[in-house]
RODO-2510 file (C-alpha; in nm, 4 decimals, decimal comma):
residues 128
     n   res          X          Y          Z
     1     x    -0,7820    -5,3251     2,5624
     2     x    -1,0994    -5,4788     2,4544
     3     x    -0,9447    -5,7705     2,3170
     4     x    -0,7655    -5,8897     2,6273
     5     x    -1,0470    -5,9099     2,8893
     6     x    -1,3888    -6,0495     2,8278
     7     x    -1,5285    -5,7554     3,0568
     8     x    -1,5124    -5,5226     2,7838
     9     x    -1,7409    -5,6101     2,4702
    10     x    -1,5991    -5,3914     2,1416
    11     x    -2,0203    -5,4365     2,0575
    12     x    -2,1422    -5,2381     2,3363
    13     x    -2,1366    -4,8790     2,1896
    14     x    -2,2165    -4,7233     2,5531
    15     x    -1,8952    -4,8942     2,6614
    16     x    -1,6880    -4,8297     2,3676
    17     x    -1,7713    -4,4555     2,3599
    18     x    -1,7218    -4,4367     2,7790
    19     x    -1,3988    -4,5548     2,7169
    20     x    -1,2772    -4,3425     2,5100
    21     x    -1,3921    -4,0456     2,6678
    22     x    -1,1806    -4,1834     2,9917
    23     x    -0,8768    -4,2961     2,7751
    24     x    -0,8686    -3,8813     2,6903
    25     x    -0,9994    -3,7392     3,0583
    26     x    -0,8094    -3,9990     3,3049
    27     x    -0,4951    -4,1356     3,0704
    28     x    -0,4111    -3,8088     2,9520
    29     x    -0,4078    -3,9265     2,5600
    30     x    -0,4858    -3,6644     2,3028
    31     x    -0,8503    -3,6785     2,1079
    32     x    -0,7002    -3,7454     1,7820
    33     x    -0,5202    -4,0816     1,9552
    34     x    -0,8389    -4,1577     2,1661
    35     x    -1,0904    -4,1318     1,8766
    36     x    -0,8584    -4,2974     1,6150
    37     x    -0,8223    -4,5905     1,8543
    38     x    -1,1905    -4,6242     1,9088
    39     x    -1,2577    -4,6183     1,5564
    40     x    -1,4519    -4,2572     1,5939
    41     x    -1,3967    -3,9556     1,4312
    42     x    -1,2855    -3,6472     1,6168
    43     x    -1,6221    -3,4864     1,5759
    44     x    -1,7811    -3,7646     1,7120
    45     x    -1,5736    -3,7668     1,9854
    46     x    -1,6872    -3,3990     2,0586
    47     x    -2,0224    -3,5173     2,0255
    48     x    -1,9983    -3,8150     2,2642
    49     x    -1,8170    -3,5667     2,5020
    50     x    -2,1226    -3,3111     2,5179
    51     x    -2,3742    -3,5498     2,5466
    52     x    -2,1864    -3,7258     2,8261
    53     x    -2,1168    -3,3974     3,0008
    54     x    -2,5176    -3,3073     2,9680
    55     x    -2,6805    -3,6495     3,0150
    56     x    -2,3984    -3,8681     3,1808
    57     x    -2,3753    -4,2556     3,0602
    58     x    -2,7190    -4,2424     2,9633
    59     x    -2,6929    -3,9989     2,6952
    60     x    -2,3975    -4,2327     2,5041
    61     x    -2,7355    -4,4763     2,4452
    62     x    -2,7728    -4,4873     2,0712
    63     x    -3,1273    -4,3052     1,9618
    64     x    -3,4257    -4,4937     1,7707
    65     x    -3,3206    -4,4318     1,4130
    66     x    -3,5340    -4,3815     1,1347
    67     x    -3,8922    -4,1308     1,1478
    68     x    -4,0518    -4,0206     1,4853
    69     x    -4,3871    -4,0595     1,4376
    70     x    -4,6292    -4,1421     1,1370
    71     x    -4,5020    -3,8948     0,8520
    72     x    -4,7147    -4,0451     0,5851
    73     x    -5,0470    -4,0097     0,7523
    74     x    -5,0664    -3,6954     0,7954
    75     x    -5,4244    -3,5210     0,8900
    76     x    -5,6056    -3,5268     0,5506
    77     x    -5,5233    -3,8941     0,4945
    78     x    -5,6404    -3,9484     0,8391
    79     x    -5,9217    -3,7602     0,8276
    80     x    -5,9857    -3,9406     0,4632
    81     x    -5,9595    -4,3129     0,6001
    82     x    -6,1701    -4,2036     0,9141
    83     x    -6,4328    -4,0887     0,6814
    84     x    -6,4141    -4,4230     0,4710
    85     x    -6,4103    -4,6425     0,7652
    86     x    -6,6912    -4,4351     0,9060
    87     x    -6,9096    -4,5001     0,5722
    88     x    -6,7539    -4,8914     0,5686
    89     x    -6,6621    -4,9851     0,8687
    90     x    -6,6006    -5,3702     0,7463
    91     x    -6,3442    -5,2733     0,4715
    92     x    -6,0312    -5,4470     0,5103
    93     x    -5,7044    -5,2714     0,5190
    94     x    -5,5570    -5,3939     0,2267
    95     x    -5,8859    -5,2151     0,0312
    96     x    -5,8113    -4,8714     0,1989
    97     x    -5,4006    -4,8974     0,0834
    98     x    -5,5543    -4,9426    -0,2671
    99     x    -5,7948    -4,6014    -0,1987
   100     x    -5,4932    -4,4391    -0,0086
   101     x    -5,2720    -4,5239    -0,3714
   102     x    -5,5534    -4,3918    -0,5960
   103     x    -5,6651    -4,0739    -0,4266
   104     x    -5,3251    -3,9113    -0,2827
   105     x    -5,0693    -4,1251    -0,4660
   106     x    -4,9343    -4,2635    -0,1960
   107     x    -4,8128    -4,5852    -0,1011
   108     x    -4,8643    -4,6977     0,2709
   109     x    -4,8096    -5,0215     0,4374
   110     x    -5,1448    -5,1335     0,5905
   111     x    -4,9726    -5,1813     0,9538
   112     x    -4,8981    -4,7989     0,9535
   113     x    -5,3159    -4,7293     0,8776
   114     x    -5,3458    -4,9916     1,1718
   115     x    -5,1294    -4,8157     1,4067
   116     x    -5,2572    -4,5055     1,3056
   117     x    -5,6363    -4,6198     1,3336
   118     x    -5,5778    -4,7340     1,7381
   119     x    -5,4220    -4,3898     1,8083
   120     x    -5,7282    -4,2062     1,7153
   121     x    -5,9117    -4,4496     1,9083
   122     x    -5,6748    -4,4175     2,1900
   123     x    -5,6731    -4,0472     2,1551
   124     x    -6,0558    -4,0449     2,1788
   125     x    -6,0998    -4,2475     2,4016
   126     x    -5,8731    -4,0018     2,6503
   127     x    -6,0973    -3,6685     2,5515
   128     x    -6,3913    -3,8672     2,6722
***
């Protein structure tokens, strides 16, 4: 089906999954067939099904992969590079990844202390 019409794209997941879930609901075809066809597996059929019946097309979206929020800075490394920046506020970065390394053992990428640095700020600036 998706290689006959240019309306359906075999890259849009949304699509692909909707599909499917009609091919079993409207067509009649059994799960095994439908998720074989779609190149899914029957649990993620089931899965596509109860996220669909919960959420509707919307909830077929792929999620954000990989970690929700900063895991490696937690509170004592924030509260440690606060305290550094607060005694030397012109160090750079790249000098408080080295401290980060050498005091907890821990490698992190000098975007995430960025990102993490405006949050406070953002954060404080809210309380105020």
């Amino acid at each position: 089906m998706f290689a006959d019409t240019e309306f359906f794209d075999p890259r849009d997941l949304v699509q692909v999954k909707y599909e499917m879930l009609r091919r079993v609901e409207k067509d009649g075809h059994s799960i095994s067939e439908a998720a074989e066809a779609f190149g899914f597996s029957r649990p993620s059929f089931y899965q596509a099904q109860t996220v669909f019946q919960s959420a509707g097309l919307g909830g077929l979206v792929p999620l954000k992969r990989g970690p929700r929020q900063a895991h490696k800075l937690t509170p004592e490394i924030m509260d440690f590079i606060l305290e550094v920046r607060r005694d030397q506020p012109d160090l750079r970065t790249a000098d408080l990844v080295t401290r980060i390394r050498e005091r907890f053992d821990l490698t992190v990428h000098p975007r995430s202390i960025e990102r993490g640095l405006a949050r406070h700020q953002k954060k404080r600036r809210t309380q105020q």
